[in-house]
KEDOGU-708447 format. One record per residue (C-alpha): x, y, z; chain; residue number from 1; residue in three letters. Coordinates in steps of 0.001 Angstrom, whole numbers, always signed. Example, Ala and Ser with C-alpha at 12.3 -4.5 7.8 and 13.67 -1.06 7.14 Angstrom:
2
xx:+12300	yy:-4500	zz:+7800	chaine:A	num:1	residu:ALA
xx:+13670	yy:-1060	zz:+7140	chaine:A	num:2	residu:SER
//
This chain:
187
xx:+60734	yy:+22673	zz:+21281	chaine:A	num:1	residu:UNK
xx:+59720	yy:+21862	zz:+17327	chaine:A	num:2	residu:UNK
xx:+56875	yy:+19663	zz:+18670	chaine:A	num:3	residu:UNK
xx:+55635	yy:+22034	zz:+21445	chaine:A	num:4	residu:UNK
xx:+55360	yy:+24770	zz:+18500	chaine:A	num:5	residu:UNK
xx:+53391	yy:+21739	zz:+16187	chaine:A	num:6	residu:UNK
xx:+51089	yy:+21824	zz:+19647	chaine:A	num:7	residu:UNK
xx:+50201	yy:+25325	zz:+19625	chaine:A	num:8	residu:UNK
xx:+50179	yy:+25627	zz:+16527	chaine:A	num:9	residu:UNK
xx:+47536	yy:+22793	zz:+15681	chaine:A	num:10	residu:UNK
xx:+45421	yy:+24556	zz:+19017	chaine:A	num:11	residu:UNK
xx:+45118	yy:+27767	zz:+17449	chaine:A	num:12	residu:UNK
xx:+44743	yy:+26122	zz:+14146	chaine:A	num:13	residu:UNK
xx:+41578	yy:+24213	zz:+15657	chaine:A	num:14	residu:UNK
xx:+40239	yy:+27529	zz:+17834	chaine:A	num:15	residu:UNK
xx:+40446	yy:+29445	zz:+13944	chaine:A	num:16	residu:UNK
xx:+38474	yy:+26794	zz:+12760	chaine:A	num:17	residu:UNK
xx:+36089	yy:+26876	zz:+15510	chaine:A	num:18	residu:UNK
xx:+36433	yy:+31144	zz:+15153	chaine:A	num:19	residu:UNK
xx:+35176	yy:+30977	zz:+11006	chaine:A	num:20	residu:UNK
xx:+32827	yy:+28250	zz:+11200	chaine:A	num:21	residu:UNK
xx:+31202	yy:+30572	zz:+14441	chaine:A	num:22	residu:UNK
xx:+30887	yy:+33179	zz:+12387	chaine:A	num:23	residu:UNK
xx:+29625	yy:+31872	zz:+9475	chaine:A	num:24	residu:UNK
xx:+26551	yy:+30674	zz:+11550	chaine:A	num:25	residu:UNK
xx:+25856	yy:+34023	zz:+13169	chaine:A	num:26	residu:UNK
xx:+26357	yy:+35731	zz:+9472	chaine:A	num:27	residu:UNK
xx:+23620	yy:+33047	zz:+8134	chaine:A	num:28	residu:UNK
xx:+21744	yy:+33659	zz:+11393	chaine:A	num:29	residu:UNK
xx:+22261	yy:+37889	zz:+10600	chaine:A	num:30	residu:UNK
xx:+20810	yy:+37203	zz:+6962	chaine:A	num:31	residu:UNK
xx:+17898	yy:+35525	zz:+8392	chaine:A	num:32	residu:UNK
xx:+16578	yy:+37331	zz:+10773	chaine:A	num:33	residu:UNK
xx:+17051	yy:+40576	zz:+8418	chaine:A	num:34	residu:UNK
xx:+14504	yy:+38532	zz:+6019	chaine:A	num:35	residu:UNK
xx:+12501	yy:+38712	zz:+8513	chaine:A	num:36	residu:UNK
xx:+12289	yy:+41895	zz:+9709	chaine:A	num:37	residu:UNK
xx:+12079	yy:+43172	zz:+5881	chaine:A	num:38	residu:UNK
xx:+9011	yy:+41286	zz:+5317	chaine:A	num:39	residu:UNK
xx:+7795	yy:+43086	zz:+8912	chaine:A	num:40	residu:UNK
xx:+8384	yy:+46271	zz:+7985	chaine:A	num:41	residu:UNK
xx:+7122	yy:+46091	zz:+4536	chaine:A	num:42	residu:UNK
xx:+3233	yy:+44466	zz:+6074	chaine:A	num:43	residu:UNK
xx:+4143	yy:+40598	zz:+4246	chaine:A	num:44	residu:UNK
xx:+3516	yy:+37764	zz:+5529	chaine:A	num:45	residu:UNK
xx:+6491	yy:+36539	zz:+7429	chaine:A	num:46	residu:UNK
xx:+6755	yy:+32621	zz:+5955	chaine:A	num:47	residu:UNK
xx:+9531	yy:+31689	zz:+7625	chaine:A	num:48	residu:UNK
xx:+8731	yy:+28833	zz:+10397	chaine:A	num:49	residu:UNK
xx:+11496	yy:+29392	zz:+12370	chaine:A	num:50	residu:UNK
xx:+10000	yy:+32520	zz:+13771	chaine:A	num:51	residu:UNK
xx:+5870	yy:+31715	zz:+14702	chaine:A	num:52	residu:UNK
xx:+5172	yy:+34397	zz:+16921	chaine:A	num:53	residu:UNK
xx:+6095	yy:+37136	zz:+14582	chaine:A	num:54	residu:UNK
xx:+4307	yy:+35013	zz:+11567	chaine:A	num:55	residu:UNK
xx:+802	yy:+34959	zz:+13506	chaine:A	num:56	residu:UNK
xx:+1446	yy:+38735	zz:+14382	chaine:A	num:57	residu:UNK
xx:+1934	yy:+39751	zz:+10388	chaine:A	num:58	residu:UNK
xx:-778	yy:+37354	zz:+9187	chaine:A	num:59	residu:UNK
xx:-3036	yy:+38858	zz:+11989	chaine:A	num:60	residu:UNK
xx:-2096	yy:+42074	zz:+10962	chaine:A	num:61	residu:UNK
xx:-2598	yy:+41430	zz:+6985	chaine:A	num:62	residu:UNK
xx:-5776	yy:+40330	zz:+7964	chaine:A	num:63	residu:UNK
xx:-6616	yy:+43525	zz:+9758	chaine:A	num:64	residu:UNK
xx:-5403	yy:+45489	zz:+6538	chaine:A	num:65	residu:UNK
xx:-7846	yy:+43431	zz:+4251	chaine:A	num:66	residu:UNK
xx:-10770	yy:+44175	zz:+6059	chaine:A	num:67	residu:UNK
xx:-11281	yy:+40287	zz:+7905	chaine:A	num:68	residu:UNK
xx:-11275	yy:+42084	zz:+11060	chaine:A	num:69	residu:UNK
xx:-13235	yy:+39023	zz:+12581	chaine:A	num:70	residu:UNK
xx:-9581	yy:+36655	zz:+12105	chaine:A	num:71	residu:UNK
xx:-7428	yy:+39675	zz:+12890	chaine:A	num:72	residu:UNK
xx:-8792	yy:+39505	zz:+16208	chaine:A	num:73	residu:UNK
xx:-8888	yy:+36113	zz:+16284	chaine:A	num:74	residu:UNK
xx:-5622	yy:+35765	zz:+15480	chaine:A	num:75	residu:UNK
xx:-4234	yy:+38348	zz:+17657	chaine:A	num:76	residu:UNK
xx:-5462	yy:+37150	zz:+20441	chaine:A	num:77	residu:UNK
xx:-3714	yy:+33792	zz:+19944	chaine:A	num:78	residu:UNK
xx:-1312	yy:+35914	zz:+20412	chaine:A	num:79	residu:UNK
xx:-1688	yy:+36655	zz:+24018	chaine:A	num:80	residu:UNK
xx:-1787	yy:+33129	zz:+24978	chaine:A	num:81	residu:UNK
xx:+737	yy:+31554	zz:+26889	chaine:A	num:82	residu:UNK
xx:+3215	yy:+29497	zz:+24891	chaine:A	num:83	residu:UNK
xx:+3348	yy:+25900	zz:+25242	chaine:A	num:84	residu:UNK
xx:+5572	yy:+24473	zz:+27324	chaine:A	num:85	residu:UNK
xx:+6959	yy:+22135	zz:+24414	chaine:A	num:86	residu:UNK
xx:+8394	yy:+25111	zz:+22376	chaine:A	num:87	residu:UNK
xx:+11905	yy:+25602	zz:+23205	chaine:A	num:88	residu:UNK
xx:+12283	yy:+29038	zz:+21545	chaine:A	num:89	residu:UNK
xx:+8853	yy:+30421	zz:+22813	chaine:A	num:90	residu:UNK
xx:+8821	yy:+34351	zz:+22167	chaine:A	num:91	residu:UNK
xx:+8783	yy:+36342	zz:+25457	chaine:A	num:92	residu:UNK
xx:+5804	yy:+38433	zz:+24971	chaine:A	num:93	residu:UNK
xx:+6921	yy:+42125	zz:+27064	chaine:A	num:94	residu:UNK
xx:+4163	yy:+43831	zz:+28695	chaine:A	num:95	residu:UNK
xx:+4923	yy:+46361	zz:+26160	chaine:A	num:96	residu:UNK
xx:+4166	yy:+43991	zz:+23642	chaine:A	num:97	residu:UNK
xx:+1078	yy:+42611	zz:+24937	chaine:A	num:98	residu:UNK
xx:-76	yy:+46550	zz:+24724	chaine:A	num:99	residu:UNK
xx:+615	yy:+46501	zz:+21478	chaine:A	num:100	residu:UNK
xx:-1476	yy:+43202	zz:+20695	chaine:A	num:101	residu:UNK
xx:-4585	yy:+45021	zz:+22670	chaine:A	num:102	residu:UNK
xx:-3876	yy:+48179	zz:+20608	chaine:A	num:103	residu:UNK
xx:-4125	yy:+46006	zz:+17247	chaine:A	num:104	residu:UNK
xx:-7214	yy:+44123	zz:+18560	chaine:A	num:105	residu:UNK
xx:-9154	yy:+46820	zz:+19334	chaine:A	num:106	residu:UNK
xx:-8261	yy:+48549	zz:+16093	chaine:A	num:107	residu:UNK
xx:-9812	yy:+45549	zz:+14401	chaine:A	num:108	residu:UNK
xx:-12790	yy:+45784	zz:+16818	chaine:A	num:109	residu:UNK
xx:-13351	yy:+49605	zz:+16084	chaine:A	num:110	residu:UNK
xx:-12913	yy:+49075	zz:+12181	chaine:A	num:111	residu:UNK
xx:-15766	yy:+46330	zz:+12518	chaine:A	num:112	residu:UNK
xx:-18097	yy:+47949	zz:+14528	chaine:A	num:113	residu:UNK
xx:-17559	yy:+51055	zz:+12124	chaine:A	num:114	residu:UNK
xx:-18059	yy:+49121	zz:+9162	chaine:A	num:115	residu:UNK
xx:-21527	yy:+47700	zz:+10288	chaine:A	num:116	residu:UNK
xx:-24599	yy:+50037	zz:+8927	chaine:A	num:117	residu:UNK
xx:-26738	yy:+51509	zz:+11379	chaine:A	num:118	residu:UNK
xx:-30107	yy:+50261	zz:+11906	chaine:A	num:119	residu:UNK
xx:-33268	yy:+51580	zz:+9666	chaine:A	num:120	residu:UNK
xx:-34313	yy:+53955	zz:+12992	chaine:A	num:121	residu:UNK
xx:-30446	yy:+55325	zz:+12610	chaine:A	num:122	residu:UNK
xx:-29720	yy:+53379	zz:+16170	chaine:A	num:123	residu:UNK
xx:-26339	yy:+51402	zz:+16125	chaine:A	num:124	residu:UNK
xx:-26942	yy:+47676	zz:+15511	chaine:A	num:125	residu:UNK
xx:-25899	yy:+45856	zz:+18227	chaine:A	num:126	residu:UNK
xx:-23153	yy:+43826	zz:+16788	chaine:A	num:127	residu:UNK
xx:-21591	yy:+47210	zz:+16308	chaine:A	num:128	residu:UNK
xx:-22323	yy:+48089	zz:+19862	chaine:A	num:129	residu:UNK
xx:-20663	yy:+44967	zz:+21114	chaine:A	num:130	residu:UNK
xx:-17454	yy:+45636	zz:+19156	chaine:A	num:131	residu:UNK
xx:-17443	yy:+49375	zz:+20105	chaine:A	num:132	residu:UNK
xx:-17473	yy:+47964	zz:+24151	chaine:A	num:133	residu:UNK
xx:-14420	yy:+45214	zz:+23066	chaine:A	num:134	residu:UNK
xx:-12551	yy:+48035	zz:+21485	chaine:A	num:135	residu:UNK
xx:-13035	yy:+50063	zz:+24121	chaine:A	num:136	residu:UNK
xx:-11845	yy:+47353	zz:+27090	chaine:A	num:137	residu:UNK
xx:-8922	yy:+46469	zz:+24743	chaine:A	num:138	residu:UNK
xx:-7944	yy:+50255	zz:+24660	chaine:A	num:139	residu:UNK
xx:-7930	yy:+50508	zz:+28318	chaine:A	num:140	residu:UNK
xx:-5860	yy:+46896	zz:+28527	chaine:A	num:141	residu:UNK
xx:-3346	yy:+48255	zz:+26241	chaine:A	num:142	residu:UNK
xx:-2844	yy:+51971	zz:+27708	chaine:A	num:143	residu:UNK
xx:-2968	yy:+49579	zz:+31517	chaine:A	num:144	residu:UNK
xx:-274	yy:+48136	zz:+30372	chaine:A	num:145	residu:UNK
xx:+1746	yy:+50779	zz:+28576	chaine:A	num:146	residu:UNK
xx:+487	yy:+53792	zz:+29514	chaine:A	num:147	residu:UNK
xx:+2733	yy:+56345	zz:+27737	chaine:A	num:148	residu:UNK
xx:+1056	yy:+54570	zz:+24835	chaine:A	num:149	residu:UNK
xx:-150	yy:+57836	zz:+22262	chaine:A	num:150	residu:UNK
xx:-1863	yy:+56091	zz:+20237	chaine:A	num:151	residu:UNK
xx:-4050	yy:+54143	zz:+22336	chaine:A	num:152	residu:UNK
xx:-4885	yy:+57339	zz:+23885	chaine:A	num:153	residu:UNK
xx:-5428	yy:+58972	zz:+20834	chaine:A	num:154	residu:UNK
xx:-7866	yy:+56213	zz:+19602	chaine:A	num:155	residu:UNK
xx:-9617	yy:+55487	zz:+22882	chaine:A	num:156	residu:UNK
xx:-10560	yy:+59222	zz:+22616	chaine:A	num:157	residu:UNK
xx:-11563	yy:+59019	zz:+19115	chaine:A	num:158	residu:UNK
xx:-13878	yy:+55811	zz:+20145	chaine:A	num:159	residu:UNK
xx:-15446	yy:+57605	zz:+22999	chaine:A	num:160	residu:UNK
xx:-16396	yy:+59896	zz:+20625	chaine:A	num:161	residu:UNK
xx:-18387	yy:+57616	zz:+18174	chaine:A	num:162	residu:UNK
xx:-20144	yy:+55949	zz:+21131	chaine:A	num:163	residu:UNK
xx:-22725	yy:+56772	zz:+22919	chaine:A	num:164	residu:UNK
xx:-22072	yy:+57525	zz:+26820	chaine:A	num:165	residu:UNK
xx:-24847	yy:+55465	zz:+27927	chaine:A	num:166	residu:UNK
xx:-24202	yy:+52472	zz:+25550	chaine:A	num:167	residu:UNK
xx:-25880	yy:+49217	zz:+26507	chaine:A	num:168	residu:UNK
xx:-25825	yy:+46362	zz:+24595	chaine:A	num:169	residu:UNK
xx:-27452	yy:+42341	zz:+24931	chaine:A	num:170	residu:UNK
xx:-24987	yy:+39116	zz:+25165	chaine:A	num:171	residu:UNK
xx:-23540	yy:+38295	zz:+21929	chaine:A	num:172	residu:UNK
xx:-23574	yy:+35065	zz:+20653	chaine:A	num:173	residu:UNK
xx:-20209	yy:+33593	zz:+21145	chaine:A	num:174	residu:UNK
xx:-20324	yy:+32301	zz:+17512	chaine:A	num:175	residu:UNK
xx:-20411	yy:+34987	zz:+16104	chaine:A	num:176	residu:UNK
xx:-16804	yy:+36485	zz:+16936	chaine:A	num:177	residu:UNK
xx:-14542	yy:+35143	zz:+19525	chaine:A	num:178	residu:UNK
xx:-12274	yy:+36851	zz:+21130	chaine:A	num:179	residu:UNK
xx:-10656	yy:+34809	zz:+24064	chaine:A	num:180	residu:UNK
xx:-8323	yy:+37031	zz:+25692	chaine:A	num:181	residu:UNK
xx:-10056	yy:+40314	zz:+25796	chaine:A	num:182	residu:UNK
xx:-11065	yy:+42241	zz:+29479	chaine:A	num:183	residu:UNK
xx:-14101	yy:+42397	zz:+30028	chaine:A	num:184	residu:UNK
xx:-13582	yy:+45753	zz:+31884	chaine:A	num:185	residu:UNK
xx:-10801	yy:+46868	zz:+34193	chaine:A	num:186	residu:UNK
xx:-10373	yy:+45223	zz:+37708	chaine:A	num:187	residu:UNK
//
């Protein structure tokens, strides 16, 4: 009887171990993923490796918010590519998310073509043209695939106001801004 008591009492012994040292991990784990969603919220640059997806997306972002709208684009749409196959803790990218990406890349697009200057006979330049078309395609991606999406709405409308209805622009040199992931108009 003494030693079947020793038994269960080293087995629950071993399970509280296994309890504490369970919940420290998910504690650390807790702390750590609070870190990171401070440094979201607040617009910094998430540094912490174990979490790439959301780094790219805040570095993209602070890119946006310093004016480099060329590598806020670019960087967002790294974003939309498909992870590799290597990375065991790819991020699931939600259709709702991948609205969100378009949103921010055609933010970026409509910030750049608004910051070019207009040519000397007041016409839009045609790099500004080209971005006002991206933004525009990326608006309709992102409201395609979210379409209770407000602001999308909101700034498509604002965009179709800026631009011309009969807007026609030349082929852009691919050097000169790349965006890899972007419609080219709806199917």
């Amino acid at each position: 009887m003494k030693n079947r008591i020793n038994r269960k009492n080293q087995m629950f012994g071993l399970i509280l171990l296994a309890s504490l040292s369970g919940a420290a991990y998910e504690g650390y784990q807790i702390n750590k993923i609070g870190k990171v969603n401070h440094a979201l919220l607040s617009g910094e640059v998430v540094n912490d490796e174990s979490y790439p997806f959301h780094k790219k997306f805040a570095d993209a972002y602070q890119q946006g918010k310093t004016g480099n709208f060329k590598h806020a684009v670019q960087g967002f749409g790294q974003l939309l590519e498909p992870p590799k196959m290597q990375e065991e803790n790819a991020f699931q990218v939600t259709p709702e998310l991948k609205s969100q990406i378009h949103f921010n890349i055609a933010n970026n697009l409509f910030h750049s073509g608004l910051q070019r200057l207009v040519a000397e006979d007041g016409a839009i330049q045609e790099e500004a043209k080209f971005d006002y078309l991206q933004a525009k395609a990326s608006y309709e991606q992102a409201l395609k695939l979210n379409p209770e999406a407000r602001a999308a709405k909101f700034n498509l409308s604002l965009l179709l106001s800026v631009i011309p209805g009969n807007i026609k622009t030349v082929a852009q040199d691919p050097s000169g801004m790349e965006i890899s992931n972007l419609p080219q108009g709806l199917p």
